[in-house]
Backbone as a ProteinNet text record, in pm:
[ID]
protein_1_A
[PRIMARY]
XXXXXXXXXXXXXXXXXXXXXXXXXXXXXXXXXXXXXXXXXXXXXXXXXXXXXXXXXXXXXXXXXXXXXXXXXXXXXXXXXXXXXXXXXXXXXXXXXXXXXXXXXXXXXXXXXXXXXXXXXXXXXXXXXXXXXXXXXXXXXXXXXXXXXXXXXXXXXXXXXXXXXXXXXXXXXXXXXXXXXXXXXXXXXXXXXXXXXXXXXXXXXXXXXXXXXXXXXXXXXXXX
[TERTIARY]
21205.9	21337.6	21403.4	21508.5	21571.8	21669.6	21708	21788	21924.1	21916.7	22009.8	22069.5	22012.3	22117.8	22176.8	22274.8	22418.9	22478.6	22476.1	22553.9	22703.2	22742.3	22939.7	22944.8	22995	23053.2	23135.8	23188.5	23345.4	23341.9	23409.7	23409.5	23533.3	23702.9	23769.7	23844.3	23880.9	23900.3	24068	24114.1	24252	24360.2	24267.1	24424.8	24410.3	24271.1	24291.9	24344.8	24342.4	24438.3	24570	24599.7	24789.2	24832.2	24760	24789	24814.3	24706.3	24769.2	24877	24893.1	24990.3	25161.7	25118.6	25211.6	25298.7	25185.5	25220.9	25239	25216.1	25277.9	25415.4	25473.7	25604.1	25699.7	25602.5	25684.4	25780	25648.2	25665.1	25757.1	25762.4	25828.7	25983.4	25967.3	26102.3	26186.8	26104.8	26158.3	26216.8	26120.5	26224.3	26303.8	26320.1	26419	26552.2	26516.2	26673.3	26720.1	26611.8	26725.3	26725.3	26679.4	26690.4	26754.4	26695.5	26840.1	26935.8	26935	27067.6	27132.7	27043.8	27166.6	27171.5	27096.5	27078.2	26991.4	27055.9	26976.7	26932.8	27013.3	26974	26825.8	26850.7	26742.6	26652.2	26650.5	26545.9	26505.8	26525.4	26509.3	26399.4	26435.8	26423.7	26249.6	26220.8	26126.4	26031.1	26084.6	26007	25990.1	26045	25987.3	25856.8	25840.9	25748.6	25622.2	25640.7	25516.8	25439.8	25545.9	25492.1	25421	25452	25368.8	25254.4	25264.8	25145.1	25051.6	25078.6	25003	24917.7	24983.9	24933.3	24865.2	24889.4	24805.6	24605.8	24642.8	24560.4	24469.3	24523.5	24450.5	24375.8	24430.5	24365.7	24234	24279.3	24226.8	24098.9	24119.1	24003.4	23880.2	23885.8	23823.8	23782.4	23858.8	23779.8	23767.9	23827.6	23803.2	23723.1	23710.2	23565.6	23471.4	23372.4	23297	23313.7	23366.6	23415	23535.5	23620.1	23768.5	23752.1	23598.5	23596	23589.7	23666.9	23609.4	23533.9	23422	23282.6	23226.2	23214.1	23184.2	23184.9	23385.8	23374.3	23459.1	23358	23424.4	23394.4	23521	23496.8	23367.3	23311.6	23188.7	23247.1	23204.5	23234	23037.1	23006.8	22836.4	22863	22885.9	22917.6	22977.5	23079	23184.3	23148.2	23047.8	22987.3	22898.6	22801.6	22674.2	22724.8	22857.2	22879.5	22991.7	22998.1	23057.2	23040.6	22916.7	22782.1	22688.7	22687	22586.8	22645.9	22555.6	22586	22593.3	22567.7	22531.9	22707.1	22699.9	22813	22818.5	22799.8	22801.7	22899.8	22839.9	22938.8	22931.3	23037.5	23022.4	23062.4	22973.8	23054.9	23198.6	23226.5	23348.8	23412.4	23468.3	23514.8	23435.5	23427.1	23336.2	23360.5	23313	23334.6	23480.7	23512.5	23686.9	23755.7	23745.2	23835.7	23849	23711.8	23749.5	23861.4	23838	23939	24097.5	24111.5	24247.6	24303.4	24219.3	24251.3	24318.7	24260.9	24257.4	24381.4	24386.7	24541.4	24631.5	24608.1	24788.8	24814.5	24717.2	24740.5	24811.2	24712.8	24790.6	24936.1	24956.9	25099.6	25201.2	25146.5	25235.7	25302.9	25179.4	25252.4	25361.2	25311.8	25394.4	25482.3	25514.9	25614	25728.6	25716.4	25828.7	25782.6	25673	25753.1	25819.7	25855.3	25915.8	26098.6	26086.3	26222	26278.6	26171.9	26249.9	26300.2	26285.3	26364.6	26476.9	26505.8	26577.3	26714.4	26817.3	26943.2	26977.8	27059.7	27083.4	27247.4	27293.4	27417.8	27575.3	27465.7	27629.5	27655.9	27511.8	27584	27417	27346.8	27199.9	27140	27094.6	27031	26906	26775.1	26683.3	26697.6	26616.6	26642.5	26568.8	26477.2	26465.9	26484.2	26621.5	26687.6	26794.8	26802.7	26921.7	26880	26707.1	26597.7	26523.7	26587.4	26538.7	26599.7	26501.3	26653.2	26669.1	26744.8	26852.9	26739.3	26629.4	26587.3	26431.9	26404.1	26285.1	26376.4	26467.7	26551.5	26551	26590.2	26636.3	26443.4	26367.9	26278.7	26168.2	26214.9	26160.1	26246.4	26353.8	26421.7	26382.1	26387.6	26328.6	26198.7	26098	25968.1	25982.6	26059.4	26038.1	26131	26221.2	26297	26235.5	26177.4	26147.6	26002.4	25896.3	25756	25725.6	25715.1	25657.7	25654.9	25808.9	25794.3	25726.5	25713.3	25658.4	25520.5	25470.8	25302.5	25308.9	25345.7	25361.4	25301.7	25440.4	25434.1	25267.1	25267.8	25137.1	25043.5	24999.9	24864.8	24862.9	25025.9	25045.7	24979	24988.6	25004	24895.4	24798.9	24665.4	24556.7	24629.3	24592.5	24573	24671.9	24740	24625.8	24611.7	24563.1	24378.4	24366.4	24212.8	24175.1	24252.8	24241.4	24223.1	24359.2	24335.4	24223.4	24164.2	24052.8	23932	23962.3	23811.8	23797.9	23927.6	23941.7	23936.2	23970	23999.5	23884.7	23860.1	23727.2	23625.8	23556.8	23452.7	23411.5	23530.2	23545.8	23483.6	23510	23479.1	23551.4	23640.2	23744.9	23799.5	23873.8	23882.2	24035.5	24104.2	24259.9	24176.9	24091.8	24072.1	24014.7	23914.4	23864.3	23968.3	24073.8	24139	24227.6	24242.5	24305	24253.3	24080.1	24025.7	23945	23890.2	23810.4	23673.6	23613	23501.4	23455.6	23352.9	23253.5	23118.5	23088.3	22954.2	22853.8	22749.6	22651.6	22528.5	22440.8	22270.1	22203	22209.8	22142.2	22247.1	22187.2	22214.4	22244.4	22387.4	22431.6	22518.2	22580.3	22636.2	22779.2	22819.5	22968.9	23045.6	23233.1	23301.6	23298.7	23279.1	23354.6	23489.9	23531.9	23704	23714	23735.7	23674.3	23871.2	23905.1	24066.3	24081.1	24009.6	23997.6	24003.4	23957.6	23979	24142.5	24146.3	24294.2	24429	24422.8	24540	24508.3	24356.4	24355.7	24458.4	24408.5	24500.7	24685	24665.2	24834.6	24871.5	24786.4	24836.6	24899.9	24781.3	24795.5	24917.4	24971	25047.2	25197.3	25153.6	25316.7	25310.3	25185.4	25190.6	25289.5	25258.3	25289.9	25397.1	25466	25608.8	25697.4	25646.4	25720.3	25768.2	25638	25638.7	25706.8	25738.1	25835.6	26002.4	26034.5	26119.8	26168.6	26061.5	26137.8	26183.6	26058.6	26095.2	26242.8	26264.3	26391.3	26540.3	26479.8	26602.9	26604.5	26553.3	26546.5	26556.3	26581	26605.7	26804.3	26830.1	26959.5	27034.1	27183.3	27204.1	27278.2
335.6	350.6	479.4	548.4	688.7	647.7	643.2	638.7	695.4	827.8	940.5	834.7	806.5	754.8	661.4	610.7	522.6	488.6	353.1	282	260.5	240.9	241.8	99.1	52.1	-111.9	-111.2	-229.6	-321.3	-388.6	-367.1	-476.5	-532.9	-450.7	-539.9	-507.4	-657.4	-677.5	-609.9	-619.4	-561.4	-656	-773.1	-899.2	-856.2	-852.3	-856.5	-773.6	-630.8	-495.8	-485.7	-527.3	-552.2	-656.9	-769.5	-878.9	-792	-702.8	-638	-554.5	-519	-409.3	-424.5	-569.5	-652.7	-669.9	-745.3	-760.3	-691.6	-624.3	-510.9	-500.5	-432.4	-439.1	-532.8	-669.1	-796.6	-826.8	-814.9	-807.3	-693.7	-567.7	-452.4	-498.6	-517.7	-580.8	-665.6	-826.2	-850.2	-855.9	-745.4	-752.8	-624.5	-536.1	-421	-531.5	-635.1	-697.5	-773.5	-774.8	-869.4	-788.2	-690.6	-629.9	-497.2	-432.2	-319.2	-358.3	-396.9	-441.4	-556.8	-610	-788.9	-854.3	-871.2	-886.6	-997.1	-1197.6	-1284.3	-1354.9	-1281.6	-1375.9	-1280.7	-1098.5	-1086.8	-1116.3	-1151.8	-1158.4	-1331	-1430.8	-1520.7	-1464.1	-1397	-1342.2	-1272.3	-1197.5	-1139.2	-1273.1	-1367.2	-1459.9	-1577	-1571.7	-1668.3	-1580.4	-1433	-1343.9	-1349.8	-1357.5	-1399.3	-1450.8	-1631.2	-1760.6	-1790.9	-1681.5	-1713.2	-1626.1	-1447.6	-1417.9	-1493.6	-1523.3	-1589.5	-1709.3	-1793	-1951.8	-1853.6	-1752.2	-1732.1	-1647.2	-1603.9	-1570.3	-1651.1	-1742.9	-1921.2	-1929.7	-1978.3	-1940.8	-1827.6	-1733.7	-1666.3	-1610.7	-1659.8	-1703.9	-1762.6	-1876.6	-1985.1	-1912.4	-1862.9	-1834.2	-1649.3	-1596.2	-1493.4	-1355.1	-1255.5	-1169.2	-1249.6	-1139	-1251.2	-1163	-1058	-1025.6	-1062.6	-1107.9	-1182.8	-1274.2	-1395.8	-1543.3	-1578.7	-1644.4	-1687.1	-1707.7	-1765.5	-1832.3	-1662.8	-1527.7	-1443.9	-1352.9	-1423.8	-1368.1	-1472.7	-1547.1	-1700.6	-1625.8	-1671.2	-1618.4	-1657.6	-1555.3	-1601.5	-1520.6	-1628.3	-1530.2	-1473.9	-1550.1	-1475.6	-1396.3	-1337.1	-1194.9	-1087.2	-1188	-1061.9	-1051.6	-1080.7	-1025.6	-950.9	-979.3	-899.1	-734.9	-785.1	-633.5	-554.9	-591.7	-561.7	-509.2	-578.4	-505.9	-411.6	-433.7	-302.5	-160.6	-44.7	56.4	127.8	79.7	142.1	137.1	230.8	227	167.5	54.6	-42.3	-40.2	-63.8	-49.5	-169.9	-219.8	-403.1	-365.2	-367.2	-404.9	-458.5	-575.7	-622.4	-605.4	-723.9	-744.8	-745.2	-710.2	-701.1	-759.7	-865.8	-955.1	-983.9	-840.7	-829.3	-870.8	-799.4	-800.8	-909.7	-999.9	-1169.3	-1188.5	-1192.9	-1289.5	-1207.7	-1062.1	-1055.1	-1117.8	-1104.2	-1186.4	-1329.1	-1366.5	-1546.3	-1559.3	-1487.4	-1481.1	-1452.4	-1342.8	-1302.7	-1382.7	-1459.5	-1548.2	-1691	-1720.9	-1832	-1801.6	-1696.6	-1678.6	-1634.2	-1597.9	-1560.3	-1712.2	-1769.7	-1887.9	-1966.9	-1963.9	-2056.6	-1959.6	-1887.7	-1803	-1820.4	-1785	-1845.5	-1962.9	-2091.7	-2266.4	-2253.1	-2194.8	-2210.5	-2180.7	-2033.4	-1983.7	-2068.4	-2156.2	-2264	-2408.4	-2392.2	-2548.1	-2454.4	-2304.3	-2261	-2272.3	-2274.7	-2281.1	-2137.9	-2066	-1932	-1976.4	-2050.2	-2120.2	-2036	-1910.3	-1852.1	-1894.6	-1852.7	-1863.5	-1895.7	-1890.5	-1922.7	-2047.2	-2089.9	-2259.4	-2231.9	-2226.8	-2243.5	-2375.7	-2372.8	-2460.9	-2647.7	-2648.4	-2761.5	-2796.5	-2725.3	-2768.5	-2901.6	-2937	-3034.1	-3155.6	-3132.7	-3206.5	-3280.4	-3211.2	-3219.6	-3282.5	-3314	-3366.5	-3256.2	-3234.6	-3120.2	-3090.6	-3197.4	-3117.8	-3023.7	-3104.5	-3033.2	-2846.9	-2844.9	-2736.9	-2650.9	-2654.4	-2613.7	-2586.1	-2635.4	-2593.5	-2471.5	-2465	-2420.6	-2280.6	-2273	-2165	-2068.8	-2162.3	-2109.7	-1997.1	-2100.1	-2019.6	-1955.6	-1946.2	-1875.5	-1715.3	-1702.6	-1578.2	-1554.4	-1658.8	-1575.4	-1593.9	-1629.1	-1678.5	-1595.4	-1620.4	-1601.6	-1512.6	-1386.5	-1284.6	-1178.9	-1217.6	-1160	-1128.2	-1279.8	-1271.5	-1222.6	-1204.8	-1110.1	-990.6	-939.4	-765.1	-735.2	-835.7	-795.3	-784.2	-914	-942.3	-715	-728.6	-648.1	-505.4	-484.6	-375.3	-354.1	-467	-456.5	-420.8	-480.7	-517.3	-313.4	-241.8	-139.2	-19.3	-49.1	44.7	41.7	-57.8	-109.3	-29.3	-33.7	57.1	183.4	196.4	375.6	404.8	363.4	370.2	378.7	273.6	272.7	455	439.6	538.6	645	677.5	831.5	860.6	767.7	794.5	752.8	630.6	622.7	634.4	698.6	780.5	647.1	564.3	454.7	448.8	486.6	498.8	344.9	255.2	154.6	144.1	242	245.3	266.5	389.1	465.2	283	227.6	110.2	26.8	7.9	-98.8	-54.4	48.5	159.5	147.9	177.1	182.3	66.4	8.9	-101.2	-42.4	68.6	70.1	160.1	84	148.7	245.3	351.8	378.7	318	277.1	186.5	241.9	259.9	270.6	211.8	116.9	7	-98.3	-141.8	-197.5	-349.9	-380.9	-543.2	-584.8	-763	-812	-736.1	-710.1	-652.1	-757	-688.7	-877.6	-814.6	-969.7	-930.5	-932.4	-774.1	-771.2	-709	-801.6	-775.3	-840.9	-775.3	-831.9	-991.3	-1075.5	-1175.6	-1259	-1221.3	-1241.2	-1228.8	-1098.7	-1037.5	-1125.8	-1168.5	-1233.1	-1332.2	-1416.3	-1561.1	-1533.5	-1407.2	-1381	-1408.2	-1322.3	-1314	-1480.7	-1549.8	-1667.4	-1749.3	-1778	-1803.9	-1762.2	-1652	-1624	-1693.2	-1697.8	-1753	-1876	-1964.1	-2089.5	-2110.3	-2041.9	-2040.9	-2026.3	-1930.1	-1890.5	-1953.3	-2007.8	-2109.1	-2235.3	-2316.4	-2371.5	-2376.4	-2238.4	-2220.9	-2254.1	-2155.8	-2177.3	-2346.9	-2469.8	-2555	-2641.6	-2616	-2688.7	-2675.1	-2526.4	-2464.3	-2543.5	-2553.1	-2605.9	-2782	-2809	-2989.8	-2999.6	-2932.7	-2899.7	-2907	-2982.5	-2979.1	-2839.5	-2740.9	-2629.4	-2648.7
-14961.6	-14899.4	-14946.6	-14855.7	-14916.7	-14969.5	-15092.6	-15142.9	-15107.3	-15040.8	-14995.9	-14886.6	-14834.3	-14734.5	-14725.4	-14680.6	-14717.6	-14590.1	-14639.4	-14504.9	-14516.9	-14428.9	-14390.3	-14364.1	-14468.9	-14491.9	-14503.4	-14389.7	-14354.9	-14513.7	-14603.1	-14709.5	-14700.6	-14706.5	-14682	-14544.1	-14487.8	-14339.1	-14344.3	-14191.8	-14159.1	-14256.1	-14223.1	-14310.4	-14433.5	-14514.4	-14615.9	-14697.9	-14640.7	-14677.7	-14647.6	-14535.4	-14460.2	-14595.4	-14633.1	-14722.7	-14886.2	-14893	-15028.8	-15029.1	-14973.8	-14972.7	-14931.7	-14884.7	-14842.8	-14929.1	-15039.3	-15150.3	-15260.8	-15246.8	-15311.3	-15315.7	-15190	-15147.2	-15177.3	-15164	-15161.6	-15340.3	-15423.3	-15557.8	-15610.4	-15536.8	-15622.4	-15558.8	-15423.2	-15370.4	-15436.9	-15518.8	-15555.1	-15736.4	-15791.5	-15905.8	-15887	-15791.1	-15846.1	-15756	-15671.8	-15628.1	-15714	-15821.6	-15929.7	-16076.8	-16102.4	-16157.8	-16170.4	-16065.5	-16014.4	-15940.7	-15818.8	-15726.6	-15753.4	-15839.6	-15897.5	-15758.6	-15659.3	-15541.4	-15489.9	-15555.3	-15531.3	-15398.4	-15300.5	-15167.5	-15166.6	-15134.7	-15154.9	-15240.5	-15347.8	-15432.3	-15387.8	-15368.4	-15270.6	-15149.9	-15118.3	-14989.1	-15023	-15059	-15127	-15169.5	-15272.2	-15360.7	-15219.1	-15106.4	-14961.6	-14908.6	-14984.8	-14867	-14898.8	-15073.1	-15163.2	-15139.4	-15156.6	-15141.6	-14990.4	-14920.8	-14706.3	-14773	-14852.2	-14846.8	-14919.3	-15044	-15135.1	-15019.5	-14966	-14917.1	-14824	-14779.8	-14673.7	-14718.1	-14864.6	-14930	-14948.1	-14978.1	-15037.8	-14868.3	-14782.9	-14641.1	-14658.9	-14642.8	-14560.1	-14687.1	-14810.7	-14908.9	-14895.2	-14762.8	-14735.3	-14566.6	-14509.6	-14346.4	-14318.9	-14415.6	-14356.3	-14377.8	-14428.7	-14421.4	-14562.7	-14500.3	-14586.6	-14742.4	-14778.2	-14940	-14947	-14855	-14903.3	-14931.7	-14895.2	-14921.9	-15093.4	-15137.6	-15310.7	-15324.7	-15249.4	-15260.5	-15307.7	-15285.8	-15299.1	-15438.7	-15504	-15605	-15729.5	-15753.8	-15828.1	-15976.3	-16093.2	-16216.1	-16248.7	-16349.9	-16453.5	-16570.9	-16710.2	-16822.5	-16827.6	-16809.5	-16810.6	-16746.1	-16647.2	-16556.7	-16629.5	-16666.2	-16733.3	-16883	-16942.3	-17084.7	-17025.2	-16924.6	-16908.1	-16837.8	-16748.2	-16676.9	-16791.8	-16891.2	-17024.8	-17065.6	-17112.6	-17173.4	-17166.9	-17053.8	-16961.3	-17002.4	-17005.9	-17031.8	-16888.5	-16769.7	-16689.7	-16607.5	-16517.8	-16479.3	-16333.9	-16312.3	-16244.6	-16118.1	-16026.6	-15875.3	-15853.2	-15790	-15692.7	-15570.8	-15477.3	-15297.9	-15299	-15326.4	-15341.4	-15471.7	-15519.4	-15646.2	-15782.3	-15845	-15976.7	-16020.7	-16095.2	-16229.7	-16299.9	-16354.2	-16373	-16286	-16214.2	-16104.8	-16034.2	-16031.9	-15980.2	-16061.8	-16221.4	-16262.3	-16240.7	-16179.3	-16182	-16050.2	-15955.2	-15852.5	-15855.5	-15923.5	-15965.4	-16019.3	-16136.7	-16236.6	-16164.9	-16081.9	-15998.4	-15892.2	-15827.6	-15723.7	-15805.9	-15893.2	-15982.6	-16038.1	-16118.1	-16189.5	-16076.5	-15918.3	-15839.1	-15777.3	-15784.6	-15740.2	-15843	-15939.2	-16041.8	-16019.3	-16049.1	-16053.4	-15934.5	-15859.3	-15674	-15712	-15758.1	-15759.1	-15893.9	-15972.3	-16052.8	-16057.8	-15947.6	-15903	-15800	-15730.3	-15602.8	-15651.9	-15778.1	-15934.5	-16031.5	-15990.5	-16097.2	-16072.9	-16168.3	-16142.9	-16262.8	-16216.2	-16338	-16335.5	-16322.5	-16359.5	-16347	-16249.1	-16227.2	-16084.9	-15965.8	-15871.5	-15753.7	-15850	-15759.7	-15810.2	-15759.4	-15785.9	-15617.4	-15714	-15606.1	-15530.3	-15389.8	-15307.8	-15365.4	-15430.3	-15485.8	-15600.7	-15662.3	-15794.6	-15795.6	-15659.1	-15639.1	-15601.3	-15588.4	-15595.8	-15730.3	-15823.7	-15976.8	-16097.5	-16158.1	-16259	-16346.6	-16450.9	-16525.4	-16652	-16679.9	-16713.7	-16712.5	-16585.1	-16498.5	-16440.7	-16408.6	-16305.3	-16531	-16584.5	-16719.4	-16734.2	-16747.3	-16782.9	-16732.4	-16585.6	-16454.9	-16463	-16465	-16510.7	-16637.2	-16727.3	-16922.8	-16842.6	-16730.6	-16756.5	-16639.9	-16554.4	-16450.9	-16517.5	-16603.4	-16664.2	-16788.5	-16899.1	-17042	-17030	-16908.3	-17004.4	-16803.4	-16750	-16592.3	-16575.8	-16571.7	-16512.6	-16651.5	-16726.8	-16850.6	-16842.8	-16785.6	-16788.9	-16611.6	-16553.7	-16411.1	-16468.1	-16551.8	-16585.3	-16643.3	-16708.1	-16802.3	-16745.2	-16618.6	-16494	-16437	-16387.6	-16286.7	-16392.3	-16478.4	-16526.5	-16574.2	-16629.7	-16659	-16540.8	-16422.2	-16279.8	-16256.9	-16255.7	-16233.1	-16291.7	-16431	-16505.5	-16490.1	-16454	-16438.1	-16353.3	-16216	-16057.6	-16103.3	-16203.3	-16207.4	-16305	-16389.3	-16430.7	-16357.8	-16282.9	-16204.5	-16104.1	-16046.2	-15940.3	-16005.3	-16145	-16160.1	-16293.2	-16365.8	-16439.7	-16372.1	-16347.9	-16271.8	-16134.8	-16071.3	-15933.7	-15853.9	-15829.2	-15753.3	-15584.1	-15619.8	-15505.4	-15492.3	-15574.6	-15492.3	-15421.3	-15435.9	-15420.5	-15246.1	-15185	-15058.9	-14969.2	-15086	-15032.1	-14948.9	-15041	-15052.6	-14885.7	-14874.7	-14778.3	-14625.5	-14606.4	-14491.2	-14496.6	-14606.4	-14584.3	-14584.3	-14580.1	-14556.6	-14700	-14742.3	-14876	-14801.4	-14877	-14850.3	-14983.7	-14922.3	-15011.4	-14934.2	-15086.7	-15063.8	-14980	-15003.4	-14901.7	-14810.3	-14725.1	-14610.9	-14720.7	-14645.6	-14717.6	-14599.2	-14623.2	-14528.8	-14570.3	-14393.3	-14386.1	-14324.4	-14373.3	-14309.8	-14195.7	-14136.3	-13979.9	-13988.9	-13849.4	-13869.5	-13718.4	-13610.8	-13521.5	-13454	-13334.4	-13315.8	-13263.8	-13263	-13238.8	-13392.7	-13491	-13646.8	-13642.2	-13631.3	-13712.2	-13654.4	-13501.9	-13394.4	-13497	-13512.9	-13601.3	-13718.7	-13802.3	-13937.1	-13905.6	-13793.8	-13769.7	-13711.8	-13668.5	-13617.7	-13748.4	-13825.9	-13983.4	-14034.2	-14060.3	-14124.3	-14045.1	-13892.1	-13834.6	-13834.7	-13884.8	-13947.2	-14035	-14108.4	-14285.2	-14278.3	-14194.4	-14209	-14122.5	-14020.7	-13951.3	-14063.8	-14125.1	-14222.7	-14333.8	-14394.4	-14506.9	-14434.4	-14345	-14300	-14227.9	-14186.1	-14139.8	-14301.5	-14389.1	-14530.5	-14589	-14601.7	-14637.6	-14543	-14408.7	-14324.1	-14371.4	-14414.3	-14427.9	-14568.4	-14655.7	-14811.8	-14789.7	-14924	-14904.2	-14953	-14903.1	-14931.7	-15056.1
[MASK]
++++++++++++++++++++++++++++++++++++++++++++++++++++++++++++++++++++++++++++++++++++++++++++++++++++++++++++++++++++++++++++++++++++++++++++++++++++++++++++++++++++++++++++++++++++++++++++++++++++++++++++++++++++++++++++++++

């Protein structure tokens, strides 16, 4: 086989890039509204945008390309000692070993994080929507970890999350920021690419007006 030549792989699909970057936005949105602008409807507002991308992540984990599916990139600590270990400077099509588990962590702490802010009461003038649902000291505890323990281990996911990328991208020239961008890798050899075909993506967008229809009727049948 020629080595020289290189195929153009779909690795990540339209949702699954619109979905990062989404989130991106969604997250920076919402701590400069409560951190710079003191600004809780928005920051509410932001922590509802999360909780649709996130559930829709969890989705679209399970049906959609085939390197967005988890089945593709499930933690291993055997993985992550051996690609550790290795001296070689190691490429993954999709997610690498690391990078499963940052996936895993920010989807998990994103969630706890918005169910933790939708039990909080900050006792001046915001009380999430199922704090009146709670008793005083489930809403008191949910608060403690959603302000001194949640957004803490956020910063830390995010920033480890952050520095990893620019590592990869600017020492081991990987490109995964351009990946993450067009979706398409060049690779040696021929491997399975996702399908991302517009009949997928309308499914993606259908999904997501699930989800958000969904958030929104919960919120209306929640007491104000």
């Amino acid at each position: 086989m020629n080595k020289s030549i290189k195929f153009s792989l779909k690795v990540w699909d339209l949702p699954t890039r619109v979905f990062h970057w989404a989130l991106l936005l969604a997250v920076v949105g919402s701590a400069y509204s409560v951190w710079v602008s003191n600004d809780m409807v928005w920051h509410a507002r932001f922590g509802y945008t999360v909780l649709a991308l996130c559930l829709f992540r969890l989705v679209w984990g399970v049906v959609g390309g085939h390197w967005s599916r988890f089945a593709t990139f499930i933690p291993s600590w055997q993985a992550s000692r051996q690609y550790l270990s290795s001296q070689e400077n190691k490429v993954s099509l999709g997610h690498n070993p690391l990078g499963s588990w940052s996936v895993y962590a920010l989807l998990i702490f994103l969630l706890l994080q918005v169910a933790s802010g939708l039990g909080s009461d900050d006792d001046i003038g915001f009380n999430g929507p199922l704090a009146p649902l709670l008793s005083s000291s489930w809403v008191s505890w949910l608060t403690a970890y959603h302000v001194d323990v949640g957004r803490w281990v956020l910063i830390a996911l995010i920033a480890l999350h952050v520095l990893a990328v620019l590592f990869y991208t600017l020492v081991k020239r990987q490109g995964l920021i351009q990946t993450m961008w067009h979706g398409i890798r060049e690779w040696p050899v021929d491997a399975v690419a996702s399908v991302d075909t517009w009949p997928r993506r309308l499914g993606a967008l259908l999904i997501v007006f699930v989800i958000a229809l969904g958030i929104a009727a919960l919120l209306q049948l929640l007491p104000a």
